[in-house]
C-alpha positions in Angstrom: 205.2 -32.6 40.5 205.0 -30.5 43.6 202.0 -31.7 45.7 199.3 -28.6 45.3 198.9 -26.1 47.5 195.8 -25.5 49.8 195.4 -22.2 48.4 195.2 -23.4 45.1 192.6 -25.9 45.8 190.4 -23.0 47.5 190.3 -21.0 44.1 189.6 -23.9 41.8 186.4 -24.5 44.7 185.1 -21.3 44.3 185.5 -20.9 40.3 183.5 -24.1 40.4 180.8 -22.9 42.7 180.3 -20.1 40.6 178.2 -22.2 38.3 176.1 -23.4 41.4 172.4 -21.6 42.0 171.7 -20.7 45.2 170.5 -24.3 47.0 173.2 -26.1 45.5 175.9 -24.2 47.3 174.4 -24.2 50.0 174.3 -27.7 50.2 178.1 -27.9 49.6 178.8 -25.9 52.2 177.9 -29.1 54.7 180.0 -31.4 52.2 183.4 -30.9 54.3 185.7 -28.5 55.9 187.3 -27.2 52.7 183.7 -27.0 50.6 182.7 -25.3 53.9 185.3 -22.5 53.8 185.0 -22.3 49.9 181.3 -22.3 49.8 181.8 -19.2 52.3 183.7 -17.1 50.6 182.8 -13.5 50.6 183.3 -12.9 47.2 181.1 -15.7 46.3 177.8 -14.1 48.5 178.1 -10.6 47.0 178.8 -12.2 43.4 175.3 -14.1 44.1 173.5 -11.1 45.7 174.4 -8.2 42.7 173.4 -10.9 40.0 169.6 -11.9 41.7 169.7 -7.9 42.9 171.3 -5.1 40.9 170.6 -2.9 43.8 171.8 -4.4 47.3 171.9 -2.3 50.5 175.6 -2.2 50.9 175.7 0.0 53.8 174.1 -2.2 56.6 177.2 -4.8 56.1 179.1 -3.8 59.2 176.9 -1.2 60.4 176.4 -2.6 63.4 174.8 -5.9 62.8 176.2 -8.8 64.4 177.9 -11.9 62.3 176.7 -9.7 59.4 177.9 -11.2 55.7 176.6 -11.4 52.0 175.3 -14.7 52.6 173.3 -13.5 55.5 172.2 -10.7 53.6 171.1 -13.1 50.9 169.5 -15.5 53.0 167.3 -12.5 54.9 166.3 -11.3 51.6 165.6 -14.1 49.5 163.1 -15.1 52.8 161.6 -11.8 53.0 160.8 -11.5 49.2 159.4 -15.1 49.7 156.9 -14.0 52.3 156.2 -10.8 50.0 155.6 -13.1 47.1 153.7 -15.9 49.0 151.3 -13.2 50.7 150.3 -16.5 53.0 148.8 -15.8 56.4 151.4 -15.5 58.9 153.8 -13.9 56.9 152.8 -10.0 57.6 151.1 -8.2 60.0 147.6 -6.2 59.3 147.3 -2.9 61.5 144.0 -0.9 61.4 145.2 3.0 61.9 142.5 5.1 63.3 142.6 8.6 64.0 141.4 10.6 61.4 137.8 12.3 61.7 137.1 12.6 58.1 138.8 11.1 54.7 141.7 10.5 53.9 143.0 12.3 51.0 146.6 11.3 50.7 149.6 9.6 52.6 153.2 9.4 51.9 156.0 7.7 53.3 157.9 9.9 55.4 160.2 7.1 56.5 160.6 3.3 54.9 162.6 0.9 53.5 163.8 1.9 50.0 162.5 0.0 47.0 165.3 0.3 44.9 167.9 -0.4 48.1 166.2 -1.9 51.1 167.6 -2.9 54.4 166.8 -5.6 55.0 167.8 -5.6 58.8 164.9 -2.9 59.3 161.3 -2.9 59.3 160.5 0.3 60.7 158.2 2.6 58.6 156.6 5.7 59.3 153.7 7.5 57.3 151.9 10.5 56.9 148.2 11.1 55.7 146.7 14.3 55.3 142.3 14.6 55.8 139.6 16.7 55.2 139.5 16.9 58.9 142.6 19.6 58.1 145.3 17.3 60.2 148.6 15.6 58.8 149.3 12.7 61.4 152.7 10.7 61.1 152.0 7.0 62.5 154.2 4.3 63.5 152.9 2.1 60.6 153.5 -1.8 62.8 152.2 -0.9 66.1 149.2 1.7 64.5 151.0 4.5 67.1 150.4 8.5 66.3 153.4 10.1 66.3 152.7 13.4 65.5 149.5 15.4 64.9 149.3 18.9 63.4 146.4 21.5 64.7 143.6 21.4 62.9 143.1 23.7 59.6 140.8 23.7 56.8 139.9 20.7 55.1 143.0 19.4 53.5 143.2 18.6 49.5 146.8 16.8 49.0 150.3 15.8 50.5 153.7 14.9 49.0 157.1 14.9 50.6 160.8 15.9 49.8 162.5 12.5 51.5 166.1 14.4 51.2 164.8 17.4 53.4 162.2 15.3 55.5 159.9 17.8 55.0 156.1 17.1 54.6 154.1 19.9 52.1 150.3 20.1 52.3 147.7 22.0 50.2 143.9 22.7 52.1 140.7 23.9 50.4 141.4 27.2 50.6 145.0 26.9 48.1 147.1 27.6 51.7 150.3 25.4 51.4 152.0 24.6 54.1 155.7 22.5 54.9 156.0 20.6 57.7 158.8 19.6 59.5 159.3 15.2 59.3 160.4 14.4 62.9 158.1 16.7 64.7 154.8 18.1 62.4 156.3 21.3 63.2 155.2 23.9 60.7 158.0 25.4 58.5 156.5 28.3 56.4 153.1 28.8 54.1 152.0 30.2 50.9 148.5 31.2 49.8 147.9 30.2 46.1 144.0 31.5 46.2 143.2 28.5 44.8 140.6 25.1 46.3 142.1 22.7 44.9 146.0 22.1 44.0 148.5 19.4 42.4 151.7 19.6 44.5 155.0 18.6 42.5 158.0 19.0 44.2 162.1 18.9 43.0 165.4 19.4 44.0 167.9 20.6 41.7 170.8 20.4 42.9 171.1 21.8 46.3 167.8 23.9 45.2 164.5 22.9 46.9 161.8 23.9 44.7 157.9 23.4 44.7 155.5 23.9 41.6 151.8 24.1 41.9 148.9 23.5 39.8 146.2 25.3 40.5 142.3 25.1 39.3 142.5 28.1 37.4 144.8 26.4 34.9 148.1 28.2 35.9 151.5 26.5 37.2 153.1 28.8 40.3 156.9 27.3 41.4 158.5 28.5 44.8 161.4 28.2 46.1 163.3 27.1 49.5 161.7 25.8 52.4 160.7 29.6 53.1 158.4 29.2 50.1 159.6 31.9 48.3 157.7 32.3 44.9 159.8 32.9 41.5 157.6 32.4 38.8 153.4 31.8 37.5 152.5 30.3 33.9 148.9 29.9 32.7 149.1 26.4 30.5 145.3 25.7 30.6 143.3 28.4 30.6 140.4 28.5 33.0 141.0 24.2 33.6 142.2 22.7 36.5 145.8 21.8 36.3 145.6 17.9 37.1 148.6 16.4 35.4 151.8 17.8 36.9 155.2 16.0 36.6 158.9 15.9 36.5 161.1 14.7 33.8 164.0 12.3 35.6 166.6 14.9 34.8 165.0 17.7 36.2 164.8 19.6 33.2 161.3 19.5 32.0 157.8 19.7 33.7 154.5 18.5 32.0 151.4 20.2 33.5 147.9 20.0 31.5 144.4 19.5 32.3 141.8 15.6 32.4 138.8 17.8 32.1 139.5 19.1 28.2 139.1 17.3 25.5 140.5 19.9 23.4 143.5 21.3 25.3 146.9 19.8 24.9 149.5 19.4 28.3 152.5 21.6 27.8 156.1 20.8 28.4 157.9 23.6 30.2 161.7 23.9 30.3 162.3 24.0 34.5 165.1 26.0 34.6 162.5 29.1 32.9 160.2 28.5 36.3 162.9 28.3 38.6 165.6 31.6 37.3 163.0 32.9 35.0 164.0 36.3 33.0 162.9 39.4 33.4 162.1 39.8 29.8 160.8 36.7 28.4 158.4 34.1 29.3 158.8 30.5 30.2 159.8 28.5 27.9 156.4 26.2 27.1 155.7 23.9 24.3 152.0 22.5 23.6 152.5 18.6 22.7 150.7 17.5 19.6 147.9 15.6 21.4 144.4 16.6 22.5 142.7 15.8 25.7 145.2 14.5 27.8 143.9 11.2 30.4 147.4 10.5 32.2 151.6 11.2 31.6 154.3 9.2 33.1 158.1 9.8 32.5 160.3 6.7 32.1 162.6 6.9 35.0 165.4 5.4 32.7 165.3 7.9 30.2 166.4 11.2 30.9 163.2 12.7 29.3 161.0 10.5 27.5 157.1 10.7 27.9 154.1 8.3 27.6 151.1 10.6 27.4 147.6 8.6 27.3 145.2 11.1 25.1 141.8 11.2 23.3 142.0 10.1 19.3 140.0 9.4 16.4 137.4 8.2 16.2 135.9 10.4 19.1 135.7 7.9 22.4 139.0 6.0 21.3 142.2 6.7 23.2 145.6 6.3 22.6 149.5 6.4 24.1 151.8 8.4 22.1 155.9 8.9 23.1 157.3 11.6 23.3 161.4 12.4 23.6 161.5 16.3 25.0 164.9 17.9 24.2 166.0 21.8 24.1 167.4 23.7 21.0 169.7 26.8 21.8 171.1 29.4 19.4 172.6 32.4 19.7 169.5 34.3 19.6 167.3 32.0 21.1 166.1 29.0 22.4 162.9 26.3 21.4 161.7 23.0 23.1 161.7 20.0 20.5 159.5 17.3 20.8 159.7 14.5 19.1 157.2 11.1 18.5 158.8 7.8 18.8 155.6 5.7 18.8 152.2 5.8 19.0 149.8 2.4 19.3 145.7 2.5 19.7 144.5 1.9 23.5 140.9 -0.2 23.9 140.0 1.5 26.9 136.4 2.8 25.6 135.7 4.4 29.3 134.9 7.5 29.0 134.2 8.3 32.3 137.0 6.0 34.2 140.2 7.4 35.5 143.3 5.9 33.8 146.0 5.7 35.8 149.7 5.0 34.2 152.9 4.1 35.8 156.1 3.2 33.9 158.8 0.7 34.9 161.6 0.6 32.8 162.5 1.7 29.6 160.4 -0.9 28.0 157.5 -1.3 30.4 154.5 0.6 31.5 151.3 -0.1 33.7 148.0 1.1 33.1 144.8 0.6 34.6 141.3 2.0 34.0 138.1 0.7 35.5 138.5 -3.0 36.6 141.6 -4.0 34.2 145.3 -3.8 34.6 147.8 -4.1 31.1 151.0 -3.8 30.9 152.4 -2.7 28.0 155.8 -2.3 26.1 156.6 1.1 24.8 155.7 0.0 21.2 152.4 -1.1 22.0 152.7 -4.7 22.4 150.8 -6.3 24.8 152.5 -7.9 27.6 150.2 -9.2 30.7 146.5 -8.0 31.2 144.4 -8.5 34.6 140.9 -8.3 35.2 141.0 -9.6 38.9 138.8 -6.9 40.7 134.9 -6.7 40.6 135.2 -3.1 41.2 137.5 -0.3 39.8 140.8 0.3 40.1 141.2 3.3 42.5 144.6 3.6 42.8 148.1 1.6 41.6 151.4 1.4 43.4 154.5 0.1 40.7 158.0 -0.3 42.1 161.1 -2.3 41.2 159.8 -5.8 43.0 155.8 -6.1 42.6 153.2 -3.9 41.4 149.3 -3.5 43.5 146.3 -2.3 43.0 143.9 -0.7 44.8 140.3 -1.2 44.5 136.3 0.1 45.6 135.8 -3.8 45.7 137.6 -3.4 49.1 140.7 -5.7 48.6 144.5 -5.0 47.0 145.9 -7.4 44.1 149.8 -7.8 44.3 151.4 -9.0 41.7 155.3 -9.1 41.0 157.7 -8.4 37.8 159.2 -11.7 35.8 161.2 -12.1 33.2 158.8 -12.2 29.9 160.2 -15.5 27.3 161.1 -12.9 25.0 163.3 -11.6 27.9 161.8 -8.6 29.0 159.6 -7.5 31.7 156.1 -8.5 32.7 153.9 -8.8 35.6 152.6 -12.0 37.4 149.6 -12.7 40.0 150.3 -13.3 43.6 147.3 -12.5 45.8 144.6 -10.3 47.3 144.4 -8.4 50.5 141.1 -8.0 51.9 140.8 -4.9 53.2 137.7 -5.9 56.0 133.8 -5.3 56.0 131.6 -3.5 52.7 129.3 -3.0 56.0 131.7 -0.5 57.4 133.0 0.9 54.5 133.0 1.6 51.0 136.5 0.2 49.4 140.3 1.2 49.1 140.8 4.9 47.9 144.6 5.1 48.2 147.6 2.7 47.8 151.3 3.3 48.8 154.4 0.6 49.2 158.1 0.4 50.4 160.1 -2.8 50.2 158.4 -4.6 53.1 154.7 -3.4 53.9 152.0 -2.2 51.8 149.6 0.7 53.1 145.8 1.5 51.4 143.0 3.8 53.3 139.8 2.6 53.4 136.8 4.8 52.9 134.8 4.8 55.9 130.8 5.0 55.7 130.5 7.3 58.9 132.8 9.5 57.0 136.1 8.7 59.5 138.5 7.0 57.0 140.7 4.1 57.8 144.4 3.0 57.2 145.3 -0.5 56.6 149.0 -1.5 57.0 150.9 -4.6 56.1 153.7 -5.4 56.8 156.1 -8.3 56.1 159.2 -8.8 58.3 161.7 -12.0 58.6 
């Protein structure tokens, strides 16, 4: 037989190290010159990265890093979600963020490293919190620098953001809202909704830019452009404040309902009859069979199926009932469906706690309601519960890597997602962030994340509320 050829050798190598983990081909790298090469291969690194990470930055390869590759790429992450994971001191930063004059009532991201597709070569993150003190500031979240500040107005009641148009949109005590431009804190254009206090929702469909608003007299108003242009108004709650307000994944439905009824039911409201509504018929609204809706979260995965958290019998018990939304057209007309795909008891028994639900997957959802965290599968079986704080849960932050909450108690519990023995999804422990002094202050209000750094205010007892920042960088 012919004597084989170096090529050949190189494949078989690298067919064989694709049964290695991580470590071990590492190792064989240093074995020799032709493990070296093998070990190396491109193919190899990027075959390793999409199988630990379905979603991988793929864009910063070559853009402009220097002696970038998959390995490196692997080797930056892998160390980055160990310091996220170990939460040991050393391995972030803690910036206090002062500024404000009053409390803070919101924050967003207006620039940071993506969750679902991080770079990992970049740990630059800028937020924006709104205050009663009526300014938005945008701060350069690891040094505590104020970027921007806008001119005082009245006392402000809520923020979001559109991250595709960088713009920043604002609602005040007296129902003014307002968009900001990202970069600058510019003001874009305004809208007066009449109403003190708002729940801001905001969607693009398409290349369309729209904005819906609940307002406290139980009425949904949706505008449209950056111009704030207004199309449409729909009373769902009568006189109730509108306090549940969300967007189905596909952009085709809206839920909008009221936490301060027992007796009213949230509505689901086909978009596109709030965005191009007719001249001759009303939106298109369907009550869902529940009373006394406590929280609604969509399933990102699914393009419209909803966990709604609602009062049941006996009076004080709760429940979570899904919900798949579709629409029915005819000739003559059209009707919203809604059909239950399962229901399961909830053993809350707090009446006067908020409950706050996230959902993960399409198997997986978070809830928290005074001091406890579950997590629960969408057929009601119980997958991890945490009672960790010794105050309650004030706010919860759920992304693709960990999951934290925020708490009066003054500290932050992060925890990360695992692989359950019954192979799906569940959350494990990690470690607290202490968030300073009870002497200065009364506990965490607020909780946001990206990738790399975690961002909570702190309620101030002089009434000047604080933001804590950390961050975790290679």
């Amino acid at each position: 037989m012919d004597a084989p050829q170096p090529y050949l050798i190189g494949d078989c190598l690298i067919q064989i190290f694709t049964f290695l983990p991580e470590e071990d081909l590492i190792s064989a790298s240093s074995v020799c010159k032709d493990w070296h090469e093998a070990a190396e291969t491109q193919w190899l690194w990027r075959r390793v990265c999409l199988q630990r990470w379905s979603f991988c930055n793929l864009t910063v390869l070559g853009n402009g890093h220097k002696d970038v590759s998959w390995k490196r790429y692997y080797l930056r992450r892998s160390h980055l979600e160990g310091k996220m994971t170990g939460g040991r001191s050393g391995g972030y930063t803690c910036k206090s963020i002062r500024g404000h004059t009053g409390k803070v009532v919101g924050f967003v991201y207006l620039q940071g490293n993506l969750s679902q597709n991080p770079d990992v070569w970049s740990s630059s993150a800028t937020v924006c919190s709104a205050s009663t003190d009526g300014t938005v500031r945008a701060w350069d979240i690891q040094n505590g620098k104020c970027l921007w500040c806008t001119p005082a107005q009245s006392p402000l009641t809520g923020i979001i953001i559109d991250e595709q148009r960088d713009v920043v949109i604002t609602a005040d005590s007296t129902g003014l809202i307002k968009t900001w431009q990202g970069q600058t804190g510019q003001e874009v254009a305004s809208f007066p909704t009449a109403s003190p206090h708002c729940t801001l929702l905001q969607y693009n469909i398409k290349s369309d830019w729209f904005l819906t608003v609940g307002t406290n007299m139980g009425s949904v108003c949706t505008l449209a452009g950056l111009n704030l242009t207004k199309k449409s108004s729909l009373v769902v709650c009568d006189s109730f404040r509108v306090n549940i307000l969300l967007v189905s994944p596909d952009r085709k439905w809206i839920v909008a309902g009221t936490k301060d009824s027992g007796d009213l039911s949230p509505k689901v409201i086909y978009t596109e009859s709030l965005t191009s509504p007719s001249e001759d018929e009303d939106p298109l609204c369907q009550s869902l069979p529940v009373c006394g809706g406590q929280a609604a979260a969509f399933i990102p995965t699914q393009p419209a199926r909803l966990a709604v958290i609602h009062h049941s019998q006996p009076p004080g018990n709760n429940a979570l009932t899904v919900f798949d939304v579709s629409i029915k057209k005819t000739k003559y007309k059209s009707e919203i469906q809604v059909q239950q795909m399962e229901s399961f008891p909830l053993s809350l028994n707090m009446r006067h706690s908020q409950i706050l639900l996230e959902a993960k997957d399409s198997n997986c959802i978070v809830l928290a309601a005074g001091r406890q965290l579950w997590v629960y599968s969408l057929k009601g079986a119980l997958l991890a519960s945490f009672n960790d704080h010794s105050n309650p849960i004030s706010s919860i932050c759920v992304d693709s890597f960990r999951a934290v909450t925020a708490s009066q108690d003054l500290s932050l519990q992060v925890l990360t997602w695992k692989h359950s023995t019954d192979g799906g999804l569940t959350l494990e422990r990690r470690y607290h962030l202490l968030g300073g002094s009870h002497t200065m202050s009364r506990g965490f209000t607020h909780v946001a994340c990206d990738y790399s750094s975690i961002v909570a205010s702190v309620e101030g007892l002089d009434g000047k509320d604080v933001l804590k920042a950390y961050s975790f960088t290679c």
